[in-house]
Backbone bond lengths (Angstrom), bond angles and torsions (degrees), N, CA, C in turn:
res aa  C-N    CA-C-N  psi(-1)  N-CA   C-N-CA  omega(-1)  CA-C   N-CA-C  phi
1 X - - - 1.452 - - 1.514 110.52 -
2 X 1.258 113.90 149.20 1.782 112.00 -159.17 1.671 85.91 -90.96
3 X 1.270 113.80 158.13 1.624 119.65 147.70 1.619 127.92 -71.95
4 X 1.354 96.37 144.49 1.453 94.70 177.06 1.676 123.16 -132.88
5 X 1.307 117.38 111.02 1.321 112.73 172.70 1.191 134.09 -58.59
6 X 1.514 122.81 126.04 1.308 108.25 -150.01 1.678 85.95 -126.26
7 X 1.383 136.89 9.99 1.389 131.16 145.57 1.237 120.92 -88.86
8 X 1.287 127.15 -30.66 1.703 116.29 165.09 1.010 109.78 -76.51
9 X 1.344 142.98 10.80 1.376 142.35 -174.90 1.165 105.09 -116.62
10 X 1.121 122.33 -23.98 1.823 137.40 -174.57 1.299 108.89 40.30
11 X 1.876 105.22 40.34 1.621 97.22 158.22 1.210 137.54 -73.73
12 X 1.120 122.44 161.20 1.601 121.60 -176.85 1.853 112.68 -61.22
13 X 0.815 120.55 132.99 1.639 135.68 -176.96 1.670 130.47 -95.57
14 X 1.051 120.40 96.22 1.652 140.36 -151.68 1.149 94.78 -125.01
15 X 1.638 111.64 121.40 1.385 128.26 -143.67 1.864 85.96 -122.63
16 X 1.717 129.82 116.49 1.250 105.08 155.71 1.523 110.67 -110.65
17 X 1.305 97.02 143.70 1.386 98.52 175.17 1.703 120.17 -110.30
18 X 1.162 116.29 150.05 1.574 115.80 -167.65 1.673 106.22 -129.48
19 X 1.399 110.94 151.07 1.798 104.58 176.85 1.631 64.39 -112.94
20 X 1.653 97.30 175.54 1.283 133.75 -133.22 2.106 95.56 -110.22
21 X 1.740 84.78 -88.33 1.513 84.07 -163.33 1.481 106.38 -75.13
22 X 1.217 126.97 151.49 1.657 130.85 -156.89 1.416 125.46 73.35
23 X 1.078 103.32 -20.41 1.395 110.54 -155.74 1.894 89.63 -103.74
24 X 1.412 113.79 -89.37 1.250 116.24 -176.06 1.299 114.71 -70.17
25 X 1.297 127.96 -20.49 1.776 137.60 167.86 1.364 110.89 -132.41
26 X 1.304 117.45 145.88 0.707 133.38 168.21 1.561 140.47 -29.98
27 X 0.945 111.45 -37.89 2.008 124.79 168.80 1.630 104.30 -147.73
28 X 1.773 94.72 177.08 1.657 82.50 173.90 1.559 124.02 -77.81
29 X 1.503 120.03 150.93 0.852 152.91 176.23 1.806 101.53 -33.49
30 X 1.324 124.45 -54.02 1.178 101.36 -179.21 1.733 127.83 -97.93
31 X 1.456 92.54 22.44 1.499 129.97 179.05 1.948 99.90 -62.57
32 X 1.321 118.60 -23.32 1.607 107.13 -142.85 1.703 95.42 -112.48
33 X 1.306 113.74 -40.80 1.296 107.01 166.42 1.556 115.24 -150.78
34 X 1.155 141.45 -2.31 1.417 144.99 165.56 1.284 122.90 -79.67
35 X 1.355 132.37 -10.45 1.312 148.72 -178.78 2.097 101.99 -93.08
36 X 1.548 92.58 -51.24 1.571 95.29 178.57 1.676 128.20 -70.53
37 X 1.738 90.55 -31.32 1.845 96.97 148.29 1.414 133.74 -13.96
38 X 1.614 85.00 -48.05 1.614 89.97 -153.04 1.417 118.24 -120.30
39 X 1.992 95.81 45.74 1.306 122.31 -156.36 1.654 121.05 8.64
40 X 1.549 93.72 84.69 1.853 108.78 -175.59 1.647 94.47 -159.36
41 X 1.244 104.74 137.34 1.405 117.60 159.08 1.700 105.26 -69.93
42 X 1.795 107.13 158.15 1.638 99.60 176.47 1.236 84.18 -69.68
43 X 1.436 153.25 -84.29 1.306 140.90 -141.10 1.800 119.47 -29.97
44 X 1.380 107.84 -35.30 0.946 119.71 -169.03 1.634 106.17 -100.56
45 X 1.082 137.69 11.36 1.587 151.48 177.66 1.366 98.60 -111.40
46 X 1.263 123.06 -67.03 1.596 135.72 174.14 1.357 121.33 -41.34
47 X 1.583 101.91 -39.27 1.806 125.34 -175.92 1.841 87.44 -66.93
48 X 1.352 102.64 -67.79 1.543 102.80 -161.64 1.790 109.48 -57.42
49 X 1.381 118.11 -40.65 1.598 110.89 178.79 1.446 123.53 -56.41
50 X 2.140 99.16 -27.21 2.051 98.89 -176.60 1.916 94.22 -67.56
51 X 1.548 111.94 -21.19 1.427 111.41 -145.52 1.314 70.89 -67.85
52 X 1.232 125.94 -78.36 1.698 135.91 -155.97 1.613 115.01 -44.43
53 X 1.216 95.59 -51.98 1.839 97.05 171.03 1.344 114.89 -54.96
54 X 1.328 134.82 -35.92 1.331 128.50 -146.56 1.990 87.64 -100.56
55 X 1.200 104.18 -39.92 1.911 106.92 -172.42 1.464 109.79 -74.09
56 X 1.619 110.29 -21.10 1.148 99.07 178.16 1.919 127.59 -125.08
57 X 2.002 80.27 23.21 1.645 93.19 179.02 1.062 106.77 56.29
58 X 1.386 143.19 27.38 1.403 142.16 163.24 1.393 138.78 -91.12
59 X 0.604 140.05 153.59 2.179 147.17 -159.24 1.217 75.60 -76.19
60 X 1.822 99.17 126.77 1.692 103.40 174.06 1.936 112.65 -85.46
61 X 1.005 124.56 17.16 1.389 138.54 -174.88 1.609 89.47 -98.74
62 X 1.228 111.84 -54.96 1.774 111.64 -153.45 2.092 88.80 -84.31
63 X 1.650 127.44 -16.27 0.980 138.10 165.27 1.451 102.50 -46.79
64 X 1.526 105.36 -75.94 1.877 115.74 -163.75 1.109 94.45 -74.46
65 X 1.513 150.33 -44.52 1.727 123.61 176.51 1.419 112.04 -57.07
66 X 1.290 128.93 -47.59 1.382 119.73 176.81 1.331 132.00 -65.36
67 X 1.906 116.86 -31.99 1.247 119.94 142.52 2.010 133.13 -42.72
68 X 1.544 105.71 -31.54 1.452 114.60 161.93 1.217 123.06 -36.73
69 X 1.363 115.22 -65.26 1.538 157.57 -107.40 1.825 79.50 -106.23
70 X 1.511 91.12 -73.61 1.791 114.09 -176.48 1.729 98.58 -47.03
71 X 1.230 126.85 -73.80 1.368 128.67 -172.01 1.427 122.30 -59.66
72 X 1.424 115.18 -6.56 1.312 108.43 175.12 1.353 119.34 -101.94
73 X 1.799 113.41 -18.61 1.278 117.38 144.40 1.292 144.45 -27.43
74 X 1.940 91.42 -63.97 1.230 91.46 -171.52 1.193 107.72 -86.54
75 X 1.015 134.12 4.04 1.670 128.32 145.84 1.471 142.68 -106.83
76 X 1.720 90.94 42.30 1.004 118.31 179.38 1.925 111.54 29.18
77 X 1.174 111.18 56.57 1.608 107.15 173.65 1.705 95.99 -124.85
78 X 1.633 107.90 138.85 1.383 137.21 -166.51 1.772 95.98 -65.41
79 X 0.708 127.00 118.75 1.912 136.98 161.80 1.393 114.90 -95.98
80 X 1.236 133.25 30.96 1.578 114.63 -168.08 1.495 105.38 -65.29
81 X 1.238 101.69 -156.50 1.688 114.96 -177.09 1.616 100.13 -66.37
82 X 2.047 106.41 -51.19 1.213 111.70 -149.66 1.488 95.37 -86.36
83 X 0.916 127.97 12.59 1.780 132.21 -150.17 1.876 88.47 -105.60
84 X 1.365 97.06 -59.63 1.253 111.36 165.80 1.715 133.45 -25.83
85 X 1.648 85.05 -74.42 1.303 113.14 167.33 1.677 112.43 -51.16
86 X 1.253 119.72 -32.13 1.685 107.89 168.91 1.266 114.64 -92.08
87 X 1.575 119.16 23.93 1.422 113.26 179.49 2.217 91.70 -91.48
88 X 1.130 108.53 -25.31 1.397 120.14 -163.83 1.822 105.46 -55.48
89 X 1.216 117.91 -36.74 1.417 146.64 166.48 1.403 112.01 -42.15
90 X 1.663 105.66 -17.23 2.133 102.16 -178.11 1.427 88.32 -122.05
91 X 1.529 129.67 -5.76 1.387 106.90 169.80 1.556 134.48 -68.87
92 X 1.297 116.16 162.16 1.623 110.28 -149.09 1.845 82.78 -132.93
93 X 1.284 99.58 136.50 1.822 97.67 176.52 1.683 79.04 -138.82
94 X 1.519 85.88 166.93 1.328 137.02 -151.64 1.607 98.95 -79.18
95 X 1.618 115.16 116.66 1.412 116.57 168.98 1.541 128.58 -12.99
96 X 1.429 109.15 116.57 1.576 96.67 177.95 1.661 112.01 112.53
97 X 1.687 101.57 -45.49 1.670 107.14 -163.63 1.475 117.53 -71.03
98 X 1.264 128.20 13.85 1.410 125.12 170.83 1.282 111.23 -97.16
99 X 1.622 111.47 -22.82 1.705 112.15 -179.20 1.690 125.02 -101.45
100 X 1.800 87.38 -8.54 1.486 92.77 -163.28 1.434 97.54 -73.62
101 X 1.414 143.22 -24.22 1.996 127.37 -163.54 1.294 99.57 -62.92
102 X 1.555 112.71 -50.56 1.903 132.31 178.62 1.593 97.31 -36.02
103 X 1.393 118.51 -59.72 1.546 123.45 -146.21 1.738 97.30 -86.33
104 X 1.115 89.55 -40.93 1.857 76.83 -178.25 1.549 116.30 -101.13
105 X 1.041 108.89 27.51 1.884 127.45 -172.78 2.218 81.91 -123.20
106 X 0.979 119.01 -44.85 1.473 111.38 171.01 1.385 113.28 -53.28
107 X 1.524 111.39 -79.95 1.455 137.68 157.94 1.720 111.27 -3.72
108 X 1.293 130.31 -66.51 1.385 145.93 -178.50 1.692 104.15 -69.22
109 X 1.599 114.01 -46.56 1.579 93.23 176.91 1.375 94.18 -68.36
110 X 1.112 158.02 -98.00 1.594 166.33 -108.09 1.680 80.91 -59.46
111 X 1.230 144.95 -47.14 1.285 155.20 -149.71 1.913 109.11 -81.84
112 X 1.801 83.37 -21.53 1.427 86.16 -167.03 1.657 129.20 89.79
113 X 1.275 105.93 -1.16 1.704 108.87 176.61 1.893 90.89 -128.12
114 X 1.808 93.75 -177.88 1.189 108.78 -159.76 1.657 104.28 -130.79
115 X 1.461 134.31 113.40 1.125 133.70 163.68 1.736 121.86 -82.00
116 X 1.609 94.07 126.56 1.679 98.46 165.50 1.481 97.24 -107.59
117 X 1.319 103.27 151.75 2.059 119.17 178.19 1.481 104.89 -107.90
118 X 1.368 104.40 148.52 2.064 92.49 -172.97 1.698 90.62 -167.48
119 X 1.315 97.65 122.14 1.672 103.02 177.34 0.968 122.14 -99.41
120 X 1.430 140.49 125.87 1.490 142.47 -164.17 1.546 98.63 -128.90
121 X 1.048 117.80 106.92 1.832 127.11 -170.21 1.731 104.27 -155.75
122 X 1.413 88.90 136.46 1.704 88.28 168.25 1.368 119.56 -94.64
123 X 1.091 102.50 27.89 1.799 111.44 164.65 1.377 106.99 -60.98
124 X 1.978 114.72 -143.00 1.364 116.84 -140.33 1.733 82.86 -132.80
125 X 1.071 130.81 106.23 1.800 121.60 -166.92 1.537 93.10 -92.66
126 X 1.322 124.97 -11.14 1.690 102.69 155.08 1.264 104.94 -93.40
127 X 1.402 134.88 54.64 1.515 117.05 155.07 1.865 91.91 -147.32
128 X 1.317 121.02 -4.18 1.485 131.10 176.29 1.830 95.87 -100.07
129 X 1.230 134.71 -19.08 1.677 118.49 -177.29 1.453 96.90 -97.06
130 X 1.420 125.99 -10.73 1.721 94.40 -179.15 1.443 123.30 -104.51
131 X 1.919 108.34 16.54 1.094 129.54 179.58 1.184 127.73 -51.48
132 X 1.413 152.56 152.55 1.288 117.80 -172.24 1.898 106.57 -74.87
133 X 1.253 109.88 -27.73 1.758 114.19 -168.80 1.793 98.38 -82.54
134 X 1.080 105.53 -0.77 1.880 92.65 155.04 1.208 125.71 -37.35
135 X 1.203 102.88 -60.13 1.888 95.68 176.23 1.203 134.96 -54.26
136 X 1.835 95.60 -13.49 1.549 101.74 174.23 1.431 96.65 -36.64
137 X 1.601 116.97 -76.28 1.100 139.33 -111.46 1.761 96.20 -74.94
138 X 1.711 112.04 154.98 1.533 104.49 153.86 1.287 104.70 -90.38
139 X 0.795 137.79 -28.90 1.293 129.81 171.58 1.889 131.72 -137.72
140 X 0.978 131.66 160.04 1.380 111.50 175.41 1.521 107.61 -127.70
141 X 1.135 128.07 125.97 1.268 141.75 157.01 1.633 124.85 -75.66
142 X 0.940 124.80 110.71 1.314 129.41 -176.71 1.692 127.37 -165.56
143 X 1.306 131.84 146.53 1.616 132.50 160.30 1.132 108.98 -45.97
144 X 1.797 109.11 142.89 1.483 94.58 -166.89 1.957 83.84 177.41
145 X 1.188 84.28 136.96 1.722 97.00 -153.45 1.303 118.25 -90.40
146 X 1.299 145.90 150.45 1.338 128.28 170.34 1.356 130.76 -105.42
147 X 1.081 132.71 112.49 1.702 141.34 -165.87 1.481 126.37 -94.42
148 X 0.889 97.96 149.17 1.683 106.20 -172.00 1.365 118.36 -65.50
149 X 1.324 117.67 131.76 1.592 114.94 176.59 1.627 120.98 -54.38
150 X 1.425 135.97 -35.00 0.922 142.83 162.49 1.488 135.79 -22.02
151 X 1.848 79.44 -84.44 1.349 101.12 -179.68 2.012 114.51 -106.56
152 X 0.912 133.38 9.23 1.336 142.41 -139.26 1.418 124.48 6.85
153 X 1.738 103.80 54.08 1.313 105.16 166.72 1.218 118.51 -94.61
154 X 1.456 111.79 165.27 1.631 127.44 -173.88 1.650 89.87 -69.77
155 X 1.428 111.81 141.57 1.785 119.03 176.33 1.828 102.37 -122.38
156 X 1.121 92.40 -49.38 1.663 97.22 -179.35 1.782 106.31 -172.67
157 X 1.226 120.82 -178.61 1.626 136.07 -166.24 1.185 89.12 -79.16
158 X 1.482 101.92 125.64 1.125 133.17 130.13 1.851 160.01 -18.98
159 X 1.569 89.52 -82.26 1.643 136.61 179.13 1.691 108.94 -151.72
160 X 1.317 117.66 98.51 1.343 104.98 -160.88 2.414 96.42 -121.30
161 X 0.879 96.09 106.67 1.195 118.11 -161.74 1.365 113.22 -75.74
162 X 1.847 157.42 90.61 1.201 127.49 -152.93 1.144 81.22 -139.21
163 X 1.820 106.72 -178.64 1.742 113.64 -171.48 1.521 124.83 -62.66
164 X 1.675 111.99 -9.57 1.245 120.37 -148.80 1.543 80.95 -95.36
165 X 1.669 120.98 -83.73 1.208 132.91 -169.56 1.589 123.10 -73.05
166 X 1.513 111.93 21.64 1.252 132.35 142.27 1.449 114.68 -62.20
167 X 0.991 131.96 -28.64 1.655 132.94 147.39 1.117 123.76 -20.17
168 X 1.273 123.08 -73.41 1.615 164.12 170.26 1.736 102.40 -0.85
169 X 2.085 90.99 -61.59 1.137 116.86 -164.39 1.564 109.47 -64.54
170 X 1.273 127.52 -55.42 0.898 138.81 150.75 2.025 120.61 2.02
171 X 1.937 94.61 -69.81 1.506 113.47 -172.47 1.959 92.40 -70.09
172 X 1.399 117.93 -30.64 1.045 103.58 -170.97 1.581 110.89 -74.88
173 X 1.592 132.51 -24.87 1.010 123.94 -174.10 1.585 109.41 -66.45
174 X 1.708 92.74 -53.94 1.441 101.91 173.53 1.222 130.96 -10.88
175 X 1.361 99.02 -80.40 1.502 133.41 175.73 1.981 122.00 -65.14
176 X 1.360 104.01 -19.86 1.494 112.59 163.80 1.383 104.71 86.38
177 X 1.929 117.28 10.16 1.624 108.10 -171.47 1.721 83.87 -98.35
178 X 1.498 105.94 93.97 1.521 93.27 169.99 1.370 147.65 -72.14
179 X 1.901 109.83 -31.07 1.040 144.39 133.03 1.704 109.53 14.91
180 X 1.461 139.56 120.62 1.248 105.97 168.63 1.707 121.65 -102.09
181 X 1.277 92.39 15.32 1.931 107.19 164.04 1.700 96.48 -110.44
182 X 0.962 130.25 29.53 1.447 106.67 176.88 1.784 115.09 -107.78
183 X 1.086 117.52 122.09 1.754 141.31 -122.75 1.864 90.31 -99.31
184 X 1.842 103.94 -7.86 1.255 100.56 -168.47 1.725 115.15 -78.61
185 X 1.190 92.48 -2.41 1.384 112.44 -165.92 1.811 113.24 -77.70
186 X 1.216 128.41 -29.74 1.308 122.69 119.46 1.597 161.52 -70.38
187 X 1.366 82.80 42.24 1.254 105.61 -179.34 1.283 135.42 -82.64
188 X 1.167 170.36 65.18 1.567 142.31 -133.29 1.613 111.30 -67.40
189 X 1.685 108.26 126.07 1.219 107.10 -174.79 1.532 104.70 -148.70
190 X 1.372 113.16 134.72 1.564 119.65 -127.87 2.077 84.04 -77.52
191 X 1.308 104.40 172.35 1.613 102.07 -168.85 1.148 101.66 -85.71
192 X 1.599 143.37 -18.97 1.258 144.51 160.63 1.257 99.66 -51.77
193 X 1.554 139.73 -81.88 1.344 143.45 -159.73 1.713 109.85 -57.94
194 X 1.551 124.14 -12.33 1.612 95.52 -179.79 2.004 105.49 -100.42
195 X 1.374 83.75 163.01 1.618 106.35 -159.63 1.323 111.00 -41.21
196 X 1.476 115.11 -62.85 1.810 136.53 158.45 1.285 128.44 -96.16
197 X 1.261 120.07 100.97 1.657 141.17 161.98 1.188 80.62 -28.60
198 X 1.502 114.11 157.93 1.342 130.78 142.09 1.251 114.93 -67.66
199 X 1.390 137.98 -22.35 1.416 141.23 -156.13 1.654 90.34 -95.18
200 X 1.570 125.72 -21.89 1.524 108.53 149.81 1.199 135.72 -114.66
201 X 1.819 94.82 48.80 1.761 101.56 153.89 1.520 136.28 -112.35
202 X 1.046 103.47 149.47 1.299 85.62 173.28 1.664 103.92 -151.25
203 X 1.648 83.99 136.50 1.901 116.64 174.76 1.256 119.97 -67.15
204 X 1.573 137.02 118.90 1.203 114.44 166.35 1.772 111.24 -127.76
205 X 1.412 98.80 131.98 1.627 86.82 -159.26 1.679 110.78 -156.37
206 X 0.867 127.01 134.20 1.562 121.46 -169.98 1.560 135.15 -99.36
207 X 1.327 110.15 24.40 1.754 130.38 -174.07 1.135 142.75 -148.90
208 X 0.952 119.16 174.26 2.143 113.97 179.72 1.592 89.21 -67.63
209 X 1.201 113.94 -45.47 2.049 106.96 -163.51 1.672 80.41 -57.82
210 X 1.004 166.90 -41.71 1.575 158.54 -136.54 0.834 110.70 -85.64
211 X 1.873 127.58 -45.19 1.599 153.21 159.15 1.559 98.84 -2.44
212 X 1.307 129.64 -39.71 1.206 98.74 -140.80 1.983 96.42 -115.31
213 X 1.136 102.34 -12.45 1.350 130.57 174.36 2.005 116.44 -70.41
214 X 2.121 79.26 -59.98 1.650 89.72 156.02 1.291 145.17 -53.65
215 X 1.585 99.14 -31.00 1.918 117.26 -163.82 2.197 89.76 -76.03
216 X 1.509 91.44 -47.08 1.824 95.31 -164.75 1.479 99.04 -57.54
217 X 1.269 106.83 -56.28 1.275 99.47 -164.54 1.898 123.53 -71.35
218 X 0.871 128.23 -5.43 1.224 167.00 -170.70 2.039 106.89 -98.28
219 X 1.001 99.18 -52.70 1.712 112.74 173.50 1.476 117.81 -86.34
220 X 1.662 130.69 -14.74 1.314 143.36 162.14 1.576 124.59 -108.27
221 X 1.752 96.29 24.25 1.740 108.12 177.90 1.105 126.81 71.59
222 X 1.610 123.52 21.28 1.436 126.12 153.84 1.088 140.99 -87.71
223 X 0.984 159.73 -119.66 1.592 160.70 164.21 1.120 116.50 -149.41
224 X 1.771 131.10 139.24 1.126 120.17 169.13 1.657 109.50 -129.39
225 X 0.930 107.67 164.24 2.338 104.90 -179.94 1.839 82.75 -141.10
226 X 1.279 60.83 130.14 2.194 88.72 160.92 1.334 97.90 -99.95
227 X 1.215 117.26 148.26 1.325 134.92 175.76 1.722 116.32 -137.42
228 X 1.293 136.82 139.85 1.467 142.71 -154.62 1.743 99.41 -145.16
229 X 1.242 104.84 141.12 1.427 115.88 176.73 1.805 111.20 -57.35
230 X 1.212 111.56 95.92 1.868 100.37 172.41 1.429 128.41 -23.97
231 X 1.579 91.95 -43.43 1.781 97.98 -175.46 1.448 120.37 -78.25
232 X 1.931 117.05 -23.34 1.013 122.35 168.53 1.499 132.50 -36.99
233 X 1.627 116.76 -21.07 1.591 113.57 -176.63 1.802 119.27 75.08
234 X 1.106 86.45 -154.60 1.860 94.21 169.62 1.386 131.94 -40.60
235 X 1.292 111.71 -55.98 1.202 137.36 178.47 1.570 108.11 -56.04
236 X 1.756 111.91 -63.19 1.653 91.64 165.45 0.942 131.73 -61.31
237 X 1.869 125.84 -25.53 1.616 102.79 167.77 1.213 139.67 -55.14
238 X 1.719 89.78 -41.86 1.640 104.84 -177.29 1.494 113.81 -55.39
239 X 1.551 122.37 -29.74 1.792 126.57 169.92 1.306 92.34 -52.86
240 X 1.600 121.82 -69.11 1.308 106.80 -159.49 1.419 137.59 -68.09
241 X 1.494 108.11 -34.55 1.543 122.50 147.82 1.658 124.42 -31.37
242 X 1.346 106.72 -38.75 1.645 118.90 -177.16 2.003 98.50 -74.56
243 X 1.233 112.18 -51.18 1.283 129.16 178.45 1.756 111.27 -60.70
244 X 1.171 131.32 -44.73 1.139 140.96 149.84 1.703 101.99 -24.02
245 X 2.000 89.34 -93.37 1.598 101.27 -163.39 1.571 117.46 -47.22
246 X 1.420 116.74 -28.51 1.186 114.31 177.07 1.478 113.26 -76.34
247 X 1.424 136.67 16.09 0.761 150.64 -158.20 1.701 122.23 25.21
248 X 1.758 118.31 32.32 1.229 121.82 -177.57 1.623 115.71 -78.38
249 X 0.860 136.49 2.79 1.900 155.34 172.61 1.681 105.39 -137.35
250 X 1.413 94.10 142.87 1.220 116.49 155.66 1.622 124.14 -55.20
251 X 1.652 90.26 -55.11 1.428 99.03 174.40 1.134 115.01 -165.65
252 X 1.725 129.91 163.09 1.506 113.46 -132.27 1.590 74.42 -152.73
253 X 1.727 117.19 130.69 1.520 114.60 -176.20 1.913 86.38 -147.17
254 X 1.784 97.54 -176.42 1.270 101.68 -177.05 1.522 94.31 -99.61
255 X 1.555 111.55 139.51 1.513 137.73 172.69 1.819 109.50 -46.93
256 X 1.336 100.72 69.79 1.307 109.06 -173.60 1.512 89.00 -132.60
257 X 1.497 108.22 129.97 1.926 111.90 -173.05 1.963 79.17 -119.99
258 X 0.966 137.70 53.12 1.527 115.10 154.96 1.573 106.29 -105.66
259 X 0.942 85.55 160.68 1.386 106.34 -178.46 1.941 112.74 -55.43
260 X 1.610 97.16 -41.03 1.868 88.95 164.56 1.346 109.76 -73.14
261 X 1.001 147.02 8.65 1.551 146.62 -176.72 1.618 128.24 -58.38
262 X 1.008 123.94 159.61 1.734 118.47 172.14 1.778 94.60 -76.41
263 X 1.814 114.79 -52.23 1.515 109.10 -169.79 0.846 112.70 -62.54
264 X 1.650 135.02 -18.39 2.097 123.26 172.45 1.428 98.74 -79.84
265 X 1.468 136.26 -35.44 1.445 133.79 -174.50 1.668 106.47 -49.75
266 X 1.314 101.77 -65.83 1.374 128.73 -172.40 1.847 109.87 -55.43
267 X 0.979 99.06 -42.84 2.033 100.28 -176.94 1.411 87.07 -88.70
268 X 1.583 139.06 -56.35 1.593 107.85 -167.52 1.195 111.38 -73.81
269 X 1.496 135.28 -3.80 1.625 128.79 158.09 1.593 103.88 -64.98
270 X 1.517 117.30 -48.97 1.255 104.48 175.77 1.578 130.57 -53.81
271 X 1.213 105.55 -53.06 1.290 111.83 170.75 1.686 130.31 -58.98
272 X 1.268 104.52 -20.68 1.473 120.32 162.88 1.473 120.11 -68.71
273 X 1.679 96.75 -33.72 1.621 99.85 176.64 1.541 109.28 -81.86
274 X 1.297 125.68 -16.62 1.415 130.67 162.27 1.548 112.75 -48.00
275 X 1.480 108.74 -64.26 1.429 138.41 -150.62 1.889 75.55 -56.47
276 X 1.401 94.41 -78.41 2.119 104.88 -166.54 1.611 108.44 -27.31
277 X 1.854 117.11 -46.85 1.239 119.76 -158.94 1.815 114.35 -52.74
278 X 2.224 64.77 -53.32 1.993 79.49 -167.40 1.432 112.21 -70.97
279 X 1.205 131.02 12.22 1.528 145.71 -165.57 1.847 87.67 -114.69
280 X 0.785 140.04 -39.46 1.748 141.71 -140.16 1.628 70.90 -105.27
281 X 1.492 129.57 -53.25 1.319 126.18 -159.35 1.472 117.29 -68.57
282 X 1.488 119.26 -22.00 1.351 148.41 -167.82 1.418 105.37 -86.05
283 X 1.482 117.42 -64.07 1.308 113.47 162.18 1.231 117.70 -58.87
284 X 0.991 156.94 -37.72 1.502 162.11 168.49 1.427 113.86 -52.63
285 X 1.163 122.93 -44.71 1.492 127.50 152.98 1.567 118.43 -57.88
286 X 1.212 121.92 -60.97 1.500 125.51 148.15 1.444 109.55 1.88
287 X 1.382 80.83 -93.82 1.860 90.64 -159.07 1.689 102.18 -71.13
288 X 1.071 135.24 5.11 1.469 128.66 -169.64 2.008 86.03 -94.27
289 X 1.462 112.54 -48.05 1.527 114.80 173.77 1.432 99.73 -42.70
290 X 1.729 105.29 -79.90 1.572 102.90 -162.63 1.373 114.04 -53.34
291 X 1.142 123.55 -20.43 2.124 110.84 -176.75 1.595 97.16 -85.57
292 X 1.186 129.37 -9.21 1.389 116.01 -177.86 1.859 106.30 -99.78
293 X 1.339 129.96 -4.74 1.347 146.04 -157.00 1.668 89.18 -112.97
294 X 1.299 109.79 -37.18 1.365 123.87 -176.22 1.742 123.47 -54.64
295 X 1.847 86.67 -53.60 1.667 126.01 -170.07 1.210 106.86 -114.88
């Protein structure tokens, strides 16, 4: 696929953003082989983190990293960064998702605008960067631990990512302070001057933890799609049906990224309705110059 400059071109910039586990694969990420490590079913890893979060009123994100940390001890198995990073190698994503950045990063130039991809998930971002579709991304958002110079063990969180201040990420794309220490991000900065409108983002995400990602972006004129495991049956509709009626998505399809899909139909209609706006907005500026150059 050729490159495309999308500042000498001064195309318009349509930001999608994706959460991780459910969404781009199938379950969570440490569901496939890092959980079984540490002779535990996920049911039984997951069971023990609600136990810990709920007894000790604690952020269930900063729960399951510290449950990691604890269980890999006591079974004496190595966690480094890179240890990590080869857990990424048994993850399984969702039909379609290795070709879709190519196809709808094509799709948008022919359209005349420009897509950046950016994952905001409270998963494990050393087991989401050594993926091969990393490079999709401009950026990756994710939990992500900090280790000791020594020995490169995990000590405690890092970047700890949860449904609430998954928001955050959002104002940061917006606004272009991508940085996740960068202080510019409370700034007031007029809605003309930041990089990405909300009206060219779009959320794609498959859960109540998404709600809150969905509601912002959704309430500042962007778009959001729920997405549900195909193979799931009943149970995934009924998530998405709930997500529907509550009116938290636009629209809610099965986690299928091919190109025959409802979710490529649905985002290149969206993105087409981008392309028309910022084009309707262009001429409109136009002629508002020339009648005043005129008069």
């Amino acid at each position: 696929m050729k490159e495309h400059n999308a500042n000498k071109e001064k195309r318009p910039i349509v930001a999608i953003c994706y959460d991780f586990d459910k969404t781009l694969s199938p379950t969570d990420m440490q569901n496939y082989s890092l959980i079984p490590s540490f002779g535990m079913t996920p049911d039984e890893f997951w069971k023990e983190a609600t136990k810990m979060t709920d007894e000790n009123n604690m952020d269930g994100i900063l729960a399951y990293m510290y449950l990691v940390i604890k269980k890999a001890k006591e079974k004496d198995i190595r966690i480094s960064r890179n240890d990590l990073k080869s857990e990424s190698s048994k993850i399984k994503l969702f039909s379609g998702v290795n070709d879709w950045f190519d196809s709808i990063n094509e799709y948008a130039y022919e359209i005349g605008i420009t897509v950046e991809h950016y994952i905001i998930s409270s998963g494990m971002k050393e087991m989401i960067e050594d993926l091969p579709i990393a490079k999709k991304f401009k950026k990756i958002y994710a939990s992500e631990f900090l280790y000791d110079k020594q020995y490169g063990f995990p000590v405690w969180a890092k970047q700890v990512v949860n449904p609430s201040n998954k928001t955050q990420y959002l104002f940061r794309i917006n606004k272009g302070c991508l940085d996740e220490n960068d202080m510019k991000l409370n700034e007031s900065i007029k809605s003309e001057d930041r990089r990405i409108p909300f009206s060219n983002i779009l959320y794609i995400g498959d859960s109540m933890t998404d709600i809150p990602c969905m509601a912002v972006t959704k309430r500042y004129g962007g778009f959001s799609i729920g997405v549900y495991n195909p193979e799931s049956g009943e149970e995934g509709k009924k998530n998405a049906r709930k997500l529907i009626n509550d009116s938290r998505v636009d629209y809610c399809v099965p986690a299928d990224y091919k190109k025959t899909s409802k979710l490529y139909k649905i985002t290149t209609i969206i993105l087409k309705s981008i392309a028309v706006s910022n084009e309707l907005t262009k001429i409109s500026i136009n002629q508002k110059e020339s009648f005043n150059e005129k008069h």
